[in-house]
C-alpha positions as MATLAB code, in Angstrom:
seq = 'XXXXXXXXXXXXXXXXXXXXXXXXXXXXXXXXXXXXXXXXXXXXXXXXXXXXXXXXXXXXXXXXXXXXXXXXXXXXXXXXXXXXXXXXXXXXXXXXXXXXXXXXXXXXXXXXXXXXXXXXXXXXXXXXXXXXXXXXXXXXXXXXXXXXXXXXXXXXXXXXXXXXXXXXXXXXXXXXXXX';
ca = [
     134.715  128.618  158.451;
     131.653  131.054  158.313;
     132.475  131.468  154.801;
     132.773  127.668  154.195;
     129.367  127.105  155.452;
     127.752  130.197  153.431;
     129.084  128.316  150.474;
     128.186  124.642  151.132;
     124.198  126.719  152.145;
     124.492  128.409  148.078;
     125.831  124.921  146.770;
     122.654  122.908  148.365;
     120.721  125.405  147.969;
     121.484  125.480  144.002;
     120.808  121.374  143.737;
     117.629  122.230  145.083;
     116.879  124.320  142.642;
     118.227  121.733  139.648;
     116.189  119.024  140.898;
     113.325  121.507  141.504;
     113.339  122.227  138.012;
     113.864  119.080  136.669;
     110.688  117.786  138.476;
     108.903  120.407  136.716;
     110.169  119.549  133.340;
     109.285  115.862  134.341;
     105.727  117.266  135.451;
     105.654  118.629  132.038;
     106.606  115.891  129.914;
     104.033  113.423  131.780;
     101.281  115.553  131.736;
     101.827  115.788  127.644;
     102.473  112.247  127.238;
      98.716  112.048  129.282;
     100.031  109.394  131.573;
      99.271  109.022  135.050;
     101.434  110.813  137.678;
     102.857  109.439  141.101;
     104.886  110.361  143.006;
     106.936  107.486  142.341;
     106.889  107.553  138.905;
     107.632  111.652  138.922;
     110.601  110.896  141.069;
     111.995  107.944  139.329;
     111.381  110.588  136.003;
     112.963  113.509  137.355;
     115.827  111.237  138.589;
     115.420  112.719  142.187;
     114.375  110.948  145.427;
     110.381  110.595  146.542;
     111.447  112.156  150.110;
     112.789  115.234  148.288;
     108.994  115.820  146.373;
     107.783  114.901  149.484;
     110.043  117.766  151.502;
     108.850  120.506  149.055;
     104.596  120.661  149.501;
     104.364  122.750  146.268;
     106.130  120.329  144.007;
     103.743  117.413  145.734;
     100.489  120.204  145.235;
     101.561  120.378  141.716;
     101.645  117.482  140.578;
      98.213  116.454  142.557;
      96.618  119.442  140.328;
      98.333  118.177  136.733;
      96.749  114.743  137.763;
      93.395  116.360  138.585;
      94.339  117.703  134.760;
      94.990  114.207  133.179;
      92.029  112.595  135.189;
      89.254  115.807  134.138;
      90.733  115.278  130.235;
      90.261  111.659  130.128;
      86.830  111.467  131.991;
      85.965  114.338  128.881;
      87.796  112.498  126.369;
      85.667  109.267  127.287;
      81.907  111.423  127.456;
      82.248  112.052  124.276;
      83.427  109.318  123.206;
      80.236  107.576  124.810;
      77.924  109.741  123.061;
      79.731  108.774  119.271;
      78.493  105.673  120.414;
      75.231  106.430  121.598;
      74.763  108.227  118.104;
      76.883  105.385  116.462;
      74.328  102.770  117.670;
      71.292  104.380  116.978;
      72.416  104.936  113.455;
      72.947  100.921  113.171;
      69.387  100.634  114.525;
      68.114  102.816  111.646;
      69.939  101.033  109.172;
      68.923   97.359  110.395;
      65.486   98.384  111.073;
      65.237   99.772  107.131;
      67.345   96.381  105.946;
      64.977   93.968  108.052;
      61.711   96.478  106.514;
      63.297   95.636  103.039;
      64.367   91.783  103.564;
      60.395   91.647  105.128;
      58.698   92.825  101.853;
      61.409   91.075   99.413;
      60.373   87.768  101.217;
      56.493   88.336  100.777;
      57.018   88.914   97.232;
      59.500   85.841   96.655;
      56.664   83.893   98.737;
      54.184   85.005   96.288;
      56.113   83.935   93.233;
      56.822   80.859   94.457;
      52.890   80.197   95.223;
      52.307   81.266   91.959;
      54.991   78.973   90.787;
      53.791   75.899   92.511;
      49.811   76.486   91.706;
      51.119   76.690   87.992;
      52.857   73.345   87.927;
      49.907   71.641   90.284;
      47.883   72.742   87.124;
      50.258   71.824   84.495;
      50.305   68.206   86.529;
      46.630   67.750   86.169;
      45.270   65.657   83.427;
      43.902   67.657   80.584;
      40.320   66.873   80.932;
      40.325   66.736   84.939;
      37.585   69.647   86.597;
      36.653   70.285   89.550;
      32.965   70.421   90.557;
      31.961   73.868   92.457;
      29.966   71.968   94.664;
      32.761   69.352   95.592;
      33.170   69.213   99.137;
      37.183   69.145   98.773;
      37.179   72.132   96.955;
      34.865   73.714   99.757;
      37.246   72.516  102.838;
      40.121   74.325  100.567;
      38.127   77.320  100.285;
      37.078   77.617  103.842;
      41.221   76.595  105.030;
      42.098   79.688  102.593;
      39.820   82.100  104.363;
      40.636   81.070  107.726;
      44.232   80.916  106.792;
      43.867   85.103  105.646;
      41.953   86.473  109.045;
      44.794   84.441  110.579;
      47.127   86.887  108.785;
      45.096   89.483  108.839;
      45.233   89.237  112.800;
      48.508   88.649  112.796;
      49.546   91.349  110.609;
      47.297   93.853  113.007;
      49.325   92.875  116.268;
      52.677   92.857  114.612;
      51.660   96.148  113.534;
      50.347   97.260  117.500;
      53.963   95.692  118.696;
      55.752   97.879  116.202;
      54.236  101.087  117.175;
      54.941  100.516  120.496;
      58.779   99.546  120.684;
      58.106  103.048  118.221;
      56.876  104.581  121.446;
      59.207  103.107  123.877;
      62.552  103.879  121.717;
      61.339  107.499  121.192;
      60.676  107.656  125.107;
      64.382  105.979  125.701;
      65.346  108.346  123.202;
      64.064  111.541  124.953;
      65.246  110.471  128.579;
      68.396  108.538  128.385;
      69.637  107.322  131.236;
];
C-alpha cells in the first residue's frame, strides 16, 4: 500500500507539473499576443482551474509581473505615440498658418484687381465729355472718405500685426513648457 501511495504522490505530482507548464506557455503566448492577463483568462487559456494558479503563489506572481510588462509597454507605446501627435499637430499649424499667409496676400491682390476693374468701367460709363471740377465738393467728401478709409487700415493692419506677434509669443512659450 506504501508503494501505492508513493505512486499516486509521483502521478499528482507529475500533473502538477503539466499544468504548471502549460500555464507558462499560456503566460507566454498572452504576453506576445499583448493582451491583458487574468487570472481567469490565464486559466481558462492554460485549460487548468483558477484555484490551481491560485494554490501555486509563483505562477499567480508571474503572471502579476508579465502584466506589469504588458501595462509598462502600452503606457510607452501610447507616450510616444502622443508626442507623433504633438509634432504631427504642430506641423499642421505651420502648414495652415503659411496657407492662410498665402490665401491673405492672394486676396489683397484679387481685391486690388477688382478695384482696378470696377474704377475702369465707372470711367468707361462716363460720358465722354463729363469732368470733374477739383474744387467740387463731391469729389472732396470722396477724397476725405479715401483717407479716412486708409488710417482705418493702416490701424488695423498695426493691431493685427501686435495680435500676431503675440499668439507668436504665447505659442513659442506653450512650445517651450508643454504641459
Amino acid at each position: 500500500m506504501a508503494d501505492h501511495s508513493g505512486r499516486l504522490s509521483e502521478c499528482r505530482r507529475l500533473d502538477s507539473q503539466t499544468k504548471t507548464a502549460r500555464v507558462i506557455a499560456a503566460l507566454d503566448a498572452m504576453a506576445a499576443s499583448g493582451a491583458a492577463i487574468n487570472i481567469a483568462a490565464l486559466a481558462r487559456s492554460a485549460g487548468v482551474s483558477r484555484r490551481f494558479i491560485y494554490d501555486h503563489p509563483e505562477l499567480r506572481a508571474e503572471a502579476e509581473r508579465r502584466s506589469a510588462q504588458i501595462i509598462e509597454a502600452h503606457s510607452a507605446a501610447m507616450a510616444t505615440t502622443a508626442r507623433v501627435s504633438l509634432a504631427s499637430l504642430r506641423a499642421d499649424l505651420a502648414n495652415a498658418n503659411a496657407t492662410n499667409h498665402r490665401l491673405s496676400t492672394e486676396l489683397a491682390g484679387l481685391r486690388r484687381r477688382l478695384g482696378q476693374l470696377l474704377g475702369q468701367e465707372v470711367l468707361n460709363d462716363l460720358p465722354k465729355d463729363a469732368t470733374i471740377a477739383v474744387d467740387d465738393p463731391r469729389l472732396q467728401q470722396l477724397e476725405a472718405a479715401l483717407v479716412a478709409a486708409q488710417e482705418e487700415l493702416t490701424r488695423r493692419t498695426e493691431e493685427l500685426e501686435a495680435a500676431r506677434q503675440i499668439n507668436r509669443e504665447l505659442l513659442s512659450r506653450v512650445n517651450r513648457h508643454p504641459h
